[in-house]
C-alpha positions in Angstrom: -26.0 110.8 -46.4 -24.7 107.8 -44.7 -25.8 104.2 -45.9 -26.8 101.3 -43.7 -27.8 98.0 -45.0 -29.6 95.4 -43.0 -30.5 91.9 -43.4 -33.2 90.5 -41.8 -34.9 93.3 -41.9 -38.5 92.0 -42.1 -38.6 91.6 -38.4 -37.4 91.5 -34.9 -33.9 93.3 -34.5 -33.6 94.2 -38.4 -37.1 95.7 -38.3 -36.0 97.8 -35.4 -32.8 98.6 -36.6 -33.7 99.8 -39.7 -36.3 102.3 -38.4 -34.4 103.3 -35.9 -31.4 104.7 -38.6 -33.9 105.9 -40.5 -35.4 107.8 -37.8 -32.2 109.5 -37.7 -31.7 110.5 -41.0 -29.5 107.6 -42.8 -30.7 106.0 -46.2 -31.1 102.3 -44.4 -31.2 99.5 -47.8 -33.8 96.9 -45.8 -33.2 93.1 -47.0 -35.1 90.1 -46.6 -37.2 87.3 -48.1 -41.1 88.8 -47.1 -42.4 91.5 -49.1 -45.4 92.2 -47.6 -43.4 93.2 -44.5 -40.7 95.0 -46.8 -43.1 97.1 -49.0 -44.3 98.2 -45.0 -40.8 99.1 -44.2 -40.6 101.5 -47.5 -44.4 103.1 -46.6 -42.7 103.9 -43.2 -39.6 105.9 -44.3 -38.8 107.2 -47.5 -35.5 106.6 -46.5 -35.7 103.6 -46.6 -35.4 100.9 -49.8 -35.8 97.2 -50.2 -34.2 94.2 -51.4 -36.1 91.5 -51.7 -34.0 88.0 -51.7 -32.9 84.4 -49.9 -29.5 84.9 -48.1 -29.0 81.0 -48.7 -29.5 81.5 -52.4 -25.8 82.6 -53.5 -26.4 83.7 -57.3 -29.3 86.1 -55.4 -27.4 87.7 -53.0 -24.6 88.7 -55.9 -27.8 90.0 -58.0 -29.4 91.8 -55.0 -26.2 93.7 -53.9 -24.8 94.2 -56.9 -25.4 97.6 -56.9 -24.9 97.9 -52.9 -22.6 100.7 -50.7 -22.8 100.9 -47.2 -20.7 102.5 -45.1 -21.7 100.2 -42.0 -23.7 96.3 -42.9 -25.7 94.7 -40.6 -26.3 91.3 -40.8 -28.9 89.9 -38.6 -31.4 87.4 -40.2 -31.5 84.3 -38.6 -33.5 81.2 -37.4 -33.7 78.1 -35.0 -35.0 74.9 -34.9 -34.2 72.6 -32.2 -33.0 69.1 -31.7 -35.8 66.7 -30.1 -34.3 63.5 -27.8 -31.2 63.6 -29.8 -32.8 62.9 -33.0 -30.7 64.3 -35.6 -32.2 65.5 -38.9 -30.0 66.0 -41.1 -32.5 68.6 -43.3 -33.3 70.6 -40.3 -29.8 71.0 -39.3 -28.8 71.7 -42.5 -31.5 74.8 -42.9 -30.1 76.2 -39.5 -26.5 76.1 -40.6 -27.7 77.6 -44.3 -29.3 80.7 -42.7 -27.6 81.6 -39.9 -23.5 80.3 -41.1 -23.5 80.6 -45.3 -26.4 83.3 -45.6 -24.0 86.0 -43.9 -21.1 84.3 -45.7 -23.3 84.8 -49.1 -23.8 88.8 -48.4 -20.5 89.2 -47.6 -18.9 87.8 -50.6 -21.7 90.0 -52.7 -20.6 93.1 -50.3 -16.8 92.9 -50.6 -15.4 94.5 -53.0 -17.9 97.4 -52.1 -16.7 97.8 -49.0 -13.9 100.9 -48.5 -12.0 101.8 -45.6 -13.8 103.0 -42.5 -16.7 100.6 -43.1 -18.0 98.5 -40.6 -19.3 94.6 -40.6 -21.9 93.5 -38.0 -22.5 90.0 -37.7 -25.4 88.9 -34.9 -24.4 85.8 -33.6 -25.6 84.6 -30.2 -24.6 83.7 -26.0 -26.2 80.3 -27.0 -22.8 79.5 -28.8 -21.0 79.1 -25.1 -22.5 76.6 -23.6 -23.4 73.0 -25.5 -27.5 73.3 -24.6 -29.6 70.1 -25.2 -31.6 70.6 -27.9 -29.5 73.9 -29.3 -27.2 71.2 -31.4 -27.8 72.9 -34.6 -28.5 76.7 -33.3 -25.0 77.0 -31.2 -22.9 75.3 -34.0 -24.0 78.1 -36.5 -23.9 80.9 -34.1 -20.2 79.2 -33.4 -19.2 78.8 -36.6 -20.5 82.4 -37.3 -18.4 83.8 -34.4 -15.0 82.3 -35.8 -15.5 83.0 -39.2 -15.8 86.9 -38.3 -13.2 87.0 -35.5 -10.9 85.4 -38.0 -12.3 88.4 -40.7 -11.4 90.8 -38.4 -7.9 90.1 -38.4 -7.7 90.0 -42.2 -9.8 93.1 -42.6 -8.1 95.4 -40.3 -5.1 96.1 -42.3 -7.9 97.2 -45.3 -9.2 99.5 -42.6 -13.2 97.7 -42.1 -14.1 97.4 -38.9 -16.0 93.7 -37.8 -18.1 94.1 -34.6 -20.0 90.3 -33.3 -23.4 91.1 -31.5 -24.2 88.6 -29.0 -27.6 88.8 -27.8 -29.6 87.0 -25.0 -33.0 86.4 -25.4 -35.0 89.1 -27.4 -38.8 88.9 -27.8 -39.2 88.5 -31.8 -41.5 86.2 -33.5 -38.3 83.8 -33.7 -38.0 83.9 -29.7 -41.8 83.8 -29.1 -41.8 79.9 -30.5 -39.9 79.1 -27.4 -41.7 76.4 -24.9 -39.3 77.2 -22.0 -38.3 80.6 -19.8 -35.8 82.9 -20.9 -34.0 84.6 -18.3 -33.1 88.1 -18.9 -35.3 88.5 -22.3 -35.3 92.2 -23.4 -37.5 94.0 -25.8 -36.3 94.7 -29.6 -35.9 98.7 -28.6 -33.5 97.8 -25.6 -31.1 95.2 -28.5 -31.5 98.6 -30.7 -30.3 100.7 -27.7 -28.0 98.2 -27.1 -26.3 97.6 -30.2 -26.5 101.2 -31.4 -24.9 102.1 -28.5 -21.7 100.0 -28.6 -21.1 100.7 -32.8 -21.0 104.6 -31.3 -18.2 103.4 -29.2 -16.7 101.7 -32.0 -16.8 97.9 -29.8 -15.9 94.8 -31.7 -18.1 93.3 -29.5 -21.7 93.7 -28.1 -22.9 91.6 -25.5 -26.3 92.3 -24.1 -28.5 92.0 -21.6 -25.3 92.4 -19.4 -26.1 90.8 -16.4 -26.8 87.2 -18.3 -24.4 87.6 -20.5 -21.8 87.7 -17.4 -23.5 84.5 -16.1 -23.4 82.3 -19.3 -19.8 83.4 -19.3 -18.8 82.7 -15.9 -20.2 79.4 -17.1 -18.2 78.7 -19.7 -15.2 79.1 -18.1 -16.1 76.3 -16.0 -14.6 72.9 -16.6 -16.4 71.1 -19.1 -17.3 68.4 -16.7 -19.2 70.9 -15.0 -20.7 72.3 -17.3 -22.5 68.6 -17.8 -23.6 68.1 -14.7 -25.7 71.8 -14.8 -26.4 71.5 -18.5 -27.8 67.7 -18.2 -30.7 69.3 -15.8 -32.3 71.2 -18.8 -32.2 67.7 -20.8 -36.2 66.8 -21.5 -37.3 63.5 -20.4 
């Protein structure tokens, strides 16, 4: 029986995700820091078990997945806080990069040496990354610095035969994205990212972009000259 594990697995994409291989047969190791919601993941499939544990914690991560194999790792947990007026705080920023840059980091380095050719790593990172949004100071830098560090992986890995896909999502309606205060163009449901990102690991894709249609837009925009980029980008700036 194949093996998935899944971080971030308490909700949105990782909740969906990890019923969705379980579903379809595959022992799915659910991880994540609430274990109310974790204990509800194991009473839905008896394929799947729990590991309870903060990403950001180093020392937990090596004791959690000590004892982990998985022939594909998905790691998804994530959060956002956003930048008011400019105001940098230094603590909020510092939780954003923690989470989203150094949890996946953390796994990883607990997950290595368990990883064997033909395994695949899945990092989520984000479209928000391309374009410098106001507010998104702290967001886009770790979803950035996420995006280098596995495209850089990549490279290294491949000779060792594992496989590192990037998932770039739009807006999906989670209890993360449901704290938003402004539109989101082209938000899809968390069983169209499942379709989505299900679909391009059966292709084998080193990258999944999704909802298509926006994601071509925000990258048409990115290959604009950065000057503007302002000029568009300084109409979403809050008075």
């Amino acid at each position: 029986m194949k093996t998935v594990l899944i971080t971030g697995a308490s909700s949105g994409i990782g909740e969906g995700l990890a019923k969705s291989w379980a579903d379809d047969g595959y022992h799915v190791i659910a991880c994540g820091r609430d274990p109310l919601r974790l204990d509800a993941l194991h009473q839905y499939s008896e394929l799947i078990t729990v590991r309870l544990f903060d990403m950001t914690d180093r020392e937990a991560c090596q004791m959690a997945l000590a004892d982990c194999a998985a022939e594909l790792v998905i790691l998804c947990a994530g959060t956002c806080e956003y930048l008011d007026h400019g105001v940098i705080d230094a603590a909020r920023v510092e939780k954003v990069m923690s989470t989203n840059f150094m949890g996946p980091v953390n796994c990883l380095a607990a997950l290595q040496n368990r990883l064997s050719p033909g395994s695949r790593v899945v990092l989520v990172s984000s479209m928000a990354h391309w374009l410098p949004f106001p507010r998104a100071e702290a967001y886009g830098a770790s979803k950035a610095a996420l995006s280098w560090f596995a495209q850089s992986l990549r490279l290294d890995w491949e000779p060792k035969g594992i496989a590192v896909t990037v998932v770039y999502p739009g807006f999906v309606d989670t209890p993360l994205t449901r704290k938003n205060d402004f539109a989101m163009p082209g938000l899809v449901s968390v069983e169209q990212a499942v379709t989505a990102i299900r679909r391009g690991l059966a292709k084998g894709k080193s990258q999944i972009v999704f909802p298509t249609a926006f994601g071509l837009q925000l990258r048409l925009l990115h290959a604009l000259p950065s000057f503007v980029q302002r000029v568009l980008l300084r109409r979403m700036v809050r008075p």
